[in-house]
C-alpha positions as CSV (number, residue, x, y, z in Angstrom):
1,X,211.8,116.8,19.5
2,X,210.7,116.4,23.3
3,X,211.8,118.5,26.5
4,X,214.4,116.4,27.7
5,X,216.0,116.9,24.2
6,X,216.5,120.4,25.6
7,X,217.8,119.4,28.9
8,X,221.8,120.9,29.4
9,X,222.1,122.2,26.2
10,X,223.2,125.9,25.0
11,X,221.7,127.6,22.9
12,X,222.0,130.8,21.1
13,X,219.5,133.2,22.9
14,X,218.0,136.7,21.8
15,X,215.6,138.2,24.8
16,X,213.0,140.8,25.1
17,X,212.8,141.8,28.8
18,X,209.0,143.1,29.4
19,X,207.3,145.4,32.2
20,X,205.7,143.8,35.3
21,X,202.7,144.9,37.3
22,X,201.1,145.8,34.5
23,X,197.3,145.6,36.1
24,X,198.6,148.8,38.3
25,X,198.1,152.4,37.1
26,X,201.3,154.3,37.4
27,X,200.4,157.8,39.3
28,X,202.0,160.3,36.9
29,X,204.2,160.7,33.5
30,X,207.6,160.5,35.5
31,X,207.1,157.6,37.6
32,X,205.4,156.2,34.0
33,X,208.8,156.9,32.2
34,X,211.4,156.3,34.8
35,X,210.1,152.9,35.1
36,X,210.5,152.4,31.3
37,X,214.0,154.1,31.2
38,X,214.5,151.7,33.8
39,X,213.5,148.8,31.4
40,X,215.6,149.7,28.6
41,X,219.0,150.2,30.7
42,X,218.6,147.2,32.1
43,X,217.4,145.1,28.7
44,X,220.4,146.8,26.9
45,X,222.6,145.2,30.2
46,X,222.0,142.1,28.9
47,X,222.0,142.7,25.3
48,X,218.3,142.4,24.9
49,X,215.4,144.8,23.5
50,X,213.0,146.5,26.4
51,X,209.4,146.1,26.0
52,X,207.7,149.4,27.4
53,X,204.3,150.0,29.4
54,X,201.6,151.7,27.4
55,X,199.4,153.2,30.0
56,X,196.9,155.4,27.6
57,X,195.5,157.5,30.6
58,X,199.2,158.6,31.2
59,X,200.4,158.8,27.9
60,X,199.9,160.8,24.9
61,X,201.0,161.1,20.9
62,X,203.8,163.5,22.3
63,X,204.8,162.5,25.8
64,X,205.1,158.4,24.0
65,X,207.1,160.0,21.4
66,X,209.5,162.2,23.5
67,X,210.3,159.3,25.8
68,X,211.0,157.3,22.4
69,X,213.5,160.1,21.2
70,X,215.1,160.0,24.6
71,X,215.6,156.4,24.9
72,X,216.3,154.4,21.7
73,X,216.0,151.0,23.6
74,X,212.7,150.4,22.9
75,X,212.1,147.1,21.1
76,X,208.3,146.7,21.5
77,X,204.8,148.5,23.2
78,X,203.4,146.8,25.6
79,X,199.7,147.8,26.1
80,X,197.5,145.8,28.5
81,X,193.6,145.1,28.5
82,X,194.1,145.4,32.3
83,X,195.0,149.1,31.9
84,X,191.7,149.6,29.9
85,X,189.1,152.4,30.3
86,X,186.0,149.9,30.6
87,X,185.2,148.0,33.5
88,X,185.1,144.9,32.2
89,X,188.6,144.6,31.2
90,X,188.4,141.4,29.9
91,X,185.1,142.5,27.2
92,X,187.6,145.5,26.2
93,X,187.7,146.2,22.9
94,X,191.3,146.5,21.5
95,X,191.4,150.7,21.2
96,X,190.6,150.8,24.9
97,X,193.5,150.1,25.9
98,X,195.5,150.5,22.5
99,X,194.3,153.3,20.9
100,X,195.0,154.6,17.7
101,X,197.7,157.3,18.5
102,X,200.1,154.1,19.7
103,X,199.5,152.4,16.6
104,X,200.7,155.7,14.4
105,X,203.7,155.8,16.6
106,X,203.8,152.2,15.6
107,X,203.7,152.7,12.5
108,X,205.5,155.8,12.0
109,X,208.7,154.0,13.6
110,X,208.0,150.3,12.7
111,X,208.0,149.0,16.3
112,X,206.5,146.1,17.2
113,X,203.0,146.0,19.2
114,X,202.7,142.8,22.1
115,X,199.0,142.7,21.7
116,X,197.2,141.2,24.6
117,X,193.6,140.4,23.5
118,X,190.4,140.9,25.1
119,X,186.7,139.8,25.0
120,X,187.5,136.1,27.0
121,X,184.3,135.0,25.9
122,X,184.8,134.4,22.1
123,X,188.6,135.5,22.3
124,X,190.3,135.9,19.0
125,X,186.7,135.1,17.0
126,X,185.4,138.1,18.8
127,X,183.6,140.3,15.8
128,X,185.0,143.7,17.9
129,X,188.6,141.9,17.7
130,X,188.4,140.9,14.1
131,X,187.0,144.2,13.2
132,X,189.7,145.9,14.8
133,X,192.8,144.1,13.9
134,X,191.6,144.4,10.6
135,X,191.6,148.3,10.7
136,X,195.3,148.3,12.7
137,X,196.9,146.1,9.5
138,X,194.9,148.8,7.1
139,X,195.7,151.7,8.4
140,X,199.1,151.1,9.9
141,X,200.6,148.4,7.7
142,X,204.0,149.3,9.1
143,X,203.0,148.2,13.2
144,X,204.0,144.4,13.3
145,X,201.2,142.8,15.4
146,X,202.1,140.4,17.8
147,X,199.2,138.5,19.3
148,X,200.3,137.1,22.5
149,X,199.7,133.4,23.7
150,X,198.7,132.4,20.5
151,X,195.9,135.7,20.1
152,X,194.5,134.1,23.3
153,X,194.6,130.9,21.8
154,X,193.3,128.4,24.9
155,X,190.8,127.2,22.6
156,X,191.8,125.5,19.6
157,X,188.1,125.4,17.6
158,X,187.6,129.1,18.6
159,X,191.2,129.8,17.8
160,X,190.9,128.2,14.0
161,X,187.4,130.4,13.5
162,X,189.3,133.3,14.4
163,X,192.4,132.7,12.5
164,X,191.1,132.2,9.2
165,X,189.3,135.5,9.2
166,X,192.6,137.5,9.6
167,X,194.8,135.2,7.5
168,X,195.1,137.7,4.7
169,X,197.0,140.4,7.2
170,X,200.6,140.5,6.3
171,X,201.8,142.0,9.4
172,X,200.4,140.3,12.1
173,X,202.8,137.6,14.1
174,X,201.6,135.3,17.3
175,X,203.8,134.1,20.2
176,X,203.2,130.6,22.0
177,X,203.7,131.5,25.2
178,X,201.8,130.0,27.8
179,X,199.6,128.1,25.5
180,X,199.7,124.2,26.4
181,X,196.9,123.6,23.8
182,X,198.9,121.7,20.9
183,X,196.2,121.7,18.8
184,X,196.3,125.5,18.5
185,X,199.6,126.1,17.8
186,X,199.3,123.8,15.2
187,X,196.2,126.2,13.7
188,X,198.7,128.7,13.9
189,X,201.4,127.2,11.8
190,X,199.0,125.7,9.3
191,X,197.0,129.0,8.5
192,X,199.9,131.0,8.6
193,X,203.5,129.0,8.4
194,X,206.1,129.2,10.9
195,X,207.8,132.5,10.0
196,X,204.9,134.3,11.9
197,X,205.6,132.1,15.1
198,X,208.0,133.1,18.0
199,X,208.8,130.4,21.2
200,X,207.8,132.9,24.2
201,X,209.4,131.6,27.9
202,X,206.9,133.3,30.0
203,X,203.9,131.3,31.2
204,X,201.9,135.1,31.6
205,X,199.7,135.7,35.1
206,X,196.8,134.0,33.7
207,X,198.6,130.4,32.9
208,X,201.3,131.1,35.7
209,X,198.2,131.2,38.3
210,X,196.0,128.4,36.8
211,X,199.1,126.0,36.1
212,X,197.9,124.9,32.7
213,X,194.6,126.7,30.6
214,X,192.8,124.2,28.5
215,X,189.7,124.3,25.9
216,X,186.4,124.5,28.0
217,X,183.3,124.2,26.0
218,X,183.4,127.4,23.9
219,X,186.0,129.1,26.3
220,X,188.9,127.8,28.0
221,X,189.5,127.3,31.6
222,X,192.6,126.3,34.1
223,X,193.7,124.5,37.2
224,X,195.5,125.8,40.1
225,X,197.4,123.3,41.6
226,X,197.8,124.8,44.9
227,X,193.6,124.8,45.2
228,X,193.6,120.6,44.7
229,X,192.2,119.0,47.5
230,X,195.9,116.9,48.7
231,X,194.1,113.6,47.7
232,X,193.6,115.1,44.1
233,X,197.5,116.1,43.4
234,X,199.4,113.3,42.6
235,X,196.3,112.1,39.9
236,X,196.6,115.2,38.6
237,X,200.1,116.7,37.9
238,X,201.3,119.0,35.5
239,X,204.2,120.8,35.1
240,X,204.9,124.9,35.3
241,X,202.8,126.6,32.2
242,X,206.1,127.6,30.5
243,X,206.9,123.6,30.2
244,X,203.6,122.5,29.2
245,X,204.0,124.9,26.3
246,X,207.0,123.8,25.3
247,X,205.7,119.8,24.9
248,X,202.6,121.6,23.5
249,X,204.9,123.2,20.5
250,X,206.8,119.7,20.7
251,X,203.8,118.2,19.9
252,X,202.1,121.4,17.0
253,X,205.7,120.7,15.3
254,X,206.2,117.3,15.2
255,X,202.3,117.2,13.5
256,X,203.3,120.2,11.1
257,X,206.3,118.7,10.2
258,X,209.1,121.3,11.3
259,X,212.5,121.0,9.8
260,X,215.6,122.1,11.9
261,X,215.6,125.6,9.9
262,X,212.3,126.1,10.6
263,X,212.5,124.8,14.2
264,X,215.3,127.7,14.3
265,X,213.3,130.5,13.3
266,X,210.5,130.0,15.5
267,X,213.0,129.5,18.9
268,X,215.2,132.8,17.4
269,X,215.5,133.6,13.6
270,X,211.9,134.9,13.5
271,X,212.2,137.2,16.6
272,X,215.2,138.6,14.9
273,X,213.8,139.6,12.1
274,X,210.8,141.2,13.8
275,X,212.9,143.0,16.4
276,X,215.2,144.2,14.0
């Protein structure tokens, strides 16, 4: 399968529409919920879930579960490392900025978490990450775990390190969004089969602003196209992050070996079945 395969065709669609200016601290609870309600109407519009901002210095076990009662949109939690309590938001540790109350509220009504990790420098392989996700699938065995972009998966040798040592948790799940590393995707579908893979559209602020992240040496790094000298930009071209992660999972499949069915459950079936 290769993107123009996809060109002009229609395709049955499920959505999750997701909160935006999520680095920005909302002043109070109201203006906290009434952007969330705000979500959910407009998700439920289109027939889609709402993901909703977790800000944990707004938020508490109560005020999260009284909006939840009031508004039975909610498909997923969204907390962000950039809405952590350390200054160095990305060497957070995961309960900084998801902390353990979320993930009883997660667990209590099986809603999924969109987990953004943290610590850049080792990302997944992190010992704080692994330690950590490890205690969320103990403890609350009920929270489906979704690991964004792959669990910050730039790096495919990091990535694979990381992987392995979390491949026993039943209830963690990884989206491919913005990730243009085929190789990693790949990891992903090896260690852990393509039932615990969703297709994710959005190319996320990091990709979106670099163009396209690669594997760097132990980290990963990215170009901005607009910051190529005009000499440099017709060597160097790529396409919009969302596109180069769709060759990328092109490319993780056709290695893999997807078959339509399973092709199917990682562009809809599986998000289905962890939204339901």
């Amino acid at each position: 399968m290769r993107l123009k395969e996809l060109m002009g065709k229609t395709v049955q669609h499920t959505g999750m529409l997701l909160p935006r200016g999520v680095s920005i601290h909302r002043p109070d609870l109201k203006t906290l919920n009434d952007e969330n309600f705000y979500q959910c109407k407009l998700a439920a519009f289109y027939g889609y879930k709402a993901g909703i901002l977790i800000d944990p210095s707004i938020y508490t076990y109560e005020t999260l579960n009284d909006f939840i009662d009031e508004c039975p949109g909610v498909g997923i939690l969204k907390p962000y490392l950039e809405l952590s309590c350390k200054e160095d938001k990305f060497e957070s540790d995961i309960f900084d900025f998801a902390p353990l109350w979320m993930w009883q509220i997660a667990h209590e009504r099986k809603i999924p978490v969109m987990l953004h990790l943290s610590h850049y420098r080792n990302q997944l392989d992190d010992p704080a990450n692994i330690r950590q996700l490890r205690v969320i699938s103990r403890d609350y065995p009920d929270a489906k775990i979704i690991l964004a972009h792959c669990a910050l998966g730039h790096n495919p040798y990091r990535l694979k390190s990381g992987l392995i040592k979390i491949r026993d948790l039943s209830n963690v799940y990884f989206d491919c969004s913005g990730v243009a590393e085929a190789l990693s995707i790949y990891y992903v579908l090896k260690i852990f089969g393509p039932r615990r893979l969703m297709y994710g559209s959005d190319g996320y602020n990091y990709g979106i602003r670099l163009n396209r992240c690669f594997a760097f040496g132990p980290s990963f790094a990215g170009l901005h196209f607009a910051l190529m000298r005009p000499e440099e930009r017709g060597k160097r071209v790529f396409l919009c992050s969302s596109f180069e992660g769709l060759e990328a999972l092109f490319a993780a499949g056709e290695i893999y070996g997807l078959d339509r069915e399973q092709w199917e459950d990682i562009f809809h079936n599986n998000a289905v079945r962890i939204y339901e």
